[in-house]
C-alpha positions in Angstrom: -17.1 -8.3 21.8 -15.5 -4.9 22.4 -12.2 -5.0 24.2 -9.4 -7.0 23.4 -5.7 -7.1 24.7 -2.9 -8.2 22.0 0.2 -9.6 23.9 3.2 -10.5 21.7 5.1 -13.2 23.7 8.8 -14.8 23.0 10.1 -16.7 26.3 7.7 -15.5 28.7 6.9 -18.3 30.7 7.5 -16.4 33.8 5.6 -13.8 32.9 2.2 -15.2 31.1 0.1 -16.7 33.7 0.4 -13.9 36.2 -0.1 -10.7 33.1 -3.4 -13.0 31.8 -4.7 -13.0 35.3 -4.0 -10.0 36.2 -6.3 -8.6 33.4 -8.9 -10.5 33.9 -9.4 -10.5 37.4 -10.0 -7.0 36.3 -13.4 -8.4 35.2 -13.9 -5.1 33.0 -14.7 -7.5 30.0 -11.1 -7.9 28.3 -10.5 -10.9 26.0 -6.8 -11.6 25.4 -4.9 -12.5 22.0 -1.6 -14.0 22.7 1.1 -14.0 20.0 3.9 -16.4 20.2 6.8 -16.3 18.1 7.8 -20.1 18.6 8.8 -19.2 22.6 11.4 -22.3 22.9 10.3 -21.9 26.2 7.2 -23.2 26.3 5.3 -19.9 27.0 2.6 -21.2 23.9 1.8 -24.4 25.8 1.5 -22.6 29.1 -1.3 -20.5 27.2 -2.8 -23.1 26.0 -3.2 -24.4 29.6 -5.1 -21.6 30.6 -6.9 -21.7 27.9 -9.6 -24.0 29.4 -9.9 -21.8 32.4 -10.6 -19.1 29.9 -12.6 -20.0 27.3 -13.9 -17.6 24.6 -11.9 -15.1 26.4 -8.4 -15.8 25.9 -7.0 -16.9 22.5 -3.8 -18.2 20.6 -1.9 -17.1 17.8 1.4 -19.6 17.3 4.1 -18.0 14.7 7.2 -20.8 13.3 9.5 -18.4 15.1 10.9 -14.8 16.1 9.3 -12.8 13.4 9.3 -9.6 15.1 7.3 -7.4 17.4 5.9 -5.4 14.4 4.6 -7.8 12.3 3.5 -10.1 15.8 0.9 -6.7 16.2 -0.1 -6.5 12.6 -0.8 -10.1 12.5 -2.8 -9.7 15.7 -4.4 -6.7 14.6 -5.3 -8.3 11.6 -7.4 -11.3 13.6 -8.7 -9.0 16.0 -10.8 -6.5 13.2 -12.1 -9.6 10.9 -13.2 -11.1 15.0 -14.8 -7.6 15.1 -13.7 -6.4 18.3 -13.9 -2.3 18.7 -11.2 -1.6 20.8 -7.8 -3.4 20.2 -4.7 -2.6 23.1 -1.1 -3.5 22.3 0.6 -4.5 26.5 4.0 -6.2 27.2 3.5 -9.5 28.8 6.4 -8.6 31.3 4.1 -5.9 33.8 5.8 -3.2 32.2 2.6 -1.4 31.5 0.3 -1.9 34.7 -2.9 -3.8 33.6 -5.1 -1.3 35.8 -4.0 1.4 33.3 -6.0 -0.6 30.3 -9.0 0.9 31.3 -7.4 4.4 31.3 -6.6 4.4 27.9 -10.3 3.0 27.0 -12.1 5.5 28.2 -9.7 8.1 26.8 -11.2 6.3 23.0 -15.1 5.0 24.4 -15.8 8.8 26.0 -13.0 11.4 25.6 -12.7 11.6 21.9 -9.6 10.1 21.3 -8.9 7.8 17.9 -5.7 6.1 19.3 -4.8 6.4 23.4 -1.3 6.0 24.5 0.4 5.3 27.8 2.5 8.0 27.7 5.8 8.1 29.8 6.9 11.8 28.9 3.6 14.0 29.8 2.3 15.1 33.1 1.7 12.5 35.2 4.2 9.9 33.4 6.9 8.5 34.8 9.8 5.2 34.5 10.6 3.4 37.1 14.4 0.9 37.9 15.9 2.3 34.8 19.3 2.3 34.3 20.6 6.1 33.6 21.7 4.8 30.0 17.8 3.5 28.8 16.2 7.1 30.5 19.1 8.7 27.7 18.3 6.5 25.0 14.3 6.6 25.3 14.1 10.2 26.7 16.6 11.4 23.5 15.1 9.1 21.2 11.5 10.3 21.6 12.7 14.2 21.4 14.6 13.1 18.1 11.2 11.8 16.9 9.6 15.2 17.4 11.8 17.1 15.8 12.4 15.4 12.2 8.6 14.2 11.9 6.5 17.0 13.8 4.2 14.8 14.9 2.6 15.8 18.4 3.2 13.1 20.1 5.9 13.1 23.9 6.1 9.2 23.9 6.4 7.6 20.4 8.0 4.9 21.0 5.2 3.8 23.6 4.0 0.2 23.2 1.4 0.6 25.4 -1.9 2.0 23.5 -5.7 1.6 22.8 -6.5 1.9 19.2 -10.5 2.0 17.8 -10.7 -0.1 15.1 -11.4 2.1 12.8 -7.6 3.3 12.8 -6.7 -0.2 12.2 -8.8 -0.5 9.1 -7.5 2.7 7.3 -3.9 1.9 7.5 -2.3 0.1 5.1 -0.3 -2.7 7.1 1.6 -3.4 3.4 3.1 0.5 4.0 4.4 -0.1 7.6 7.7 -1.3 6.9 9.6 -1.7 10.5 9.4 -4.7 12.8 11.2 -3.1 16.4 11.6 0.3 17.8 10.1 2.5 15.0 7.3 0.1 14.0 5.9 2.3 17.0 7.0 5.5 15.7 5.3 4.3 12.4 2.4 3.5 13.5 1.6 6.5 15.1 2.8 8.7 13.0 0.1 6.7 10.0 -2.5 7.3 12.4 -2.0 11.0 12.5 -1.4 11.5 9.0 -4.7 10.2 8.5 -5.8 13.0 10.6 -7.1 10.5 13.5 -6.9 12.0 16.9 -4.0 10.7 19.4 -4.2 11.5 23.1 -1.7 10.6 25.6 -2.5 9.3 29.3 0.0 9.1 32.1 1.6 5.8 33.3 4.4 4.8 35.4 6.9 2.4 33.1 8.1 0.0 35.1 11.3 -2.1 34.2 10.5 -5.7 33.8 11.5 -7.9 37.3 11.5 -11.3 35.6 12.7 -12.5 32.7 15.2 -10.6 29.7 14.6 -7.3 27.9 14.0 -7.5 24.2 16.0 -4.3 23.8 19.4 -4.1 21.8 21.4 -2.1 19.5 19.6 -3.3 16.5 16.2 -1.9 17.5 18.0 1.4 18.7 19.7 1.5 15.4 16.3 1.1 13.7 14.8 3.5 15.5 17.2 6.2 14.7 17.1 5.4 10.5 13.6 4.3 11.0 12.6 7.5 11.6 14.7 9.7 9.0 12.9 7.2 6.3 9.5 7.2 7.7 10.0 11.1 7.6 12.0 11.2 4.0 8.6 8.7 2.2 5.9 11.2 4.2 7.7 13.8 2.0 6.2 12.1 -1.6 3.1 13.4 -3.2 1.3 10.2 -2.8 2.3 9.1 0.6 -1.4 9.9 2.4 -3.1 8.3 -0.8 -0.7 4.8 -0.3 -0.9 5.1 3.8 -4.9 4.4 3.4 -6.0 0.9 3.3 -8.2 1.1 0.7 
């Protein structure tokens, strides 16, 4: 078992038989973890569906309700190292990030010496597409924001699309990662490199979800925006590295 796909879901029923299939008609060896937050929708029963058409490839995680994107990945990321998969991928169920792309990001870990790859909007190559003027202000500003108070090198923090080697996952100390929206990205990332893990960035076109409704709202902007002045103000204390590291 090496690659594995985490895909937090909360009414996706649209959405989750067509993103599942899409990666595995891939038939580059991908197993799938789906998260569900308690989808009122019935997005978990849907999974559990196509479970039987995919077994020992795609899997279930059921939460009691909407918990939070943040602690849907630590949760998942948790499963996924004690399951002892090498490579673990955080995608948006809604064809935001273009399943093709997965691979992309592997081999930027597997052969190009990367520790953590992300699907970067804001280097060469990256692009959004069907955004409304106000999101391109909002995500372009709040990833240049990033930059400057934190330092860390890094043109797309806020990227949920990403590739992490497991060994990443096992240093960090999910107990010190505090946000569950916008910066739980930021913080992620930004514990990676303090660890002194390499992060590389590959292009991908963003594309604006078609079906179903955007998570986004001012609470996850707001967090973003304080998220990022505290994970910045706690990096700042002598022991910060030494409590970051899952020990």
């Amino acid at each position: 078992m090496e690659k594995i796909v985490i895909i937090p879901t909360y009414n996706e029923k649209e959405n989750i038989v067509a993103i599942v299939n899409a990666v595995f008609n891939l038939q580059l060896g991908y197993h799938i973890l789906v998260i569900d937050d308690g989808s009122p929708d019935g997005t978990a029963a849907i999974v559990k569906e196509l479970m039987h058409q995919f077994p020992d490839q795609l899997f279930l995680e059921e939460r009691t309700g909407k918990l939070g994107l943040g602690t849907a990945y630590i949760h998942g990321f948790k499963w996924c190292i004690q399951k002892g998969y090498a490579f673990i991928f955080e995608m948006d169920a809604d064809f935001s990030h273009d399943p093709a792309d997965l691979e992309r990001l592997y081999t930027a870990c597997k052969f190009n010496g990367a520790d953590l790859a992300i699907g970067s909007r804001y280097v060469a190559g990256g692009k959004t597409e069907n955004w409304p003027i106000i999101r391109k202000i909002y995500s372009r500003g709040g990833s240049i924001y990033t930059r400057l108070l934190t330092w860390m090198p890094v043109n797309d923090p806020t990227a949920g699309f990403i590739c992490y080697k497991k060994e990443v996952l096992e240093s960090i100390n999910f107990s010190m990662i505090s946000f569950v929206g916008y910066a739980f990205q930021i913080e992620m990332k930004f514990a990676a490199w303090k660890l002194g893990f390499t992060i590389k960035e590959v292009p991908i076109t963003f594309r604006d979800r078609k079906i179903g409704v955007s998570k986004m709202n001012t609470g996850i902007i707001k967090e973003g925006v304080l998220g990022v002045l505290k994970i910045q103000w706690q990096s700042l204390s002598k022991n910060y590295r030494a409590k970051l590291k899952n020990s």
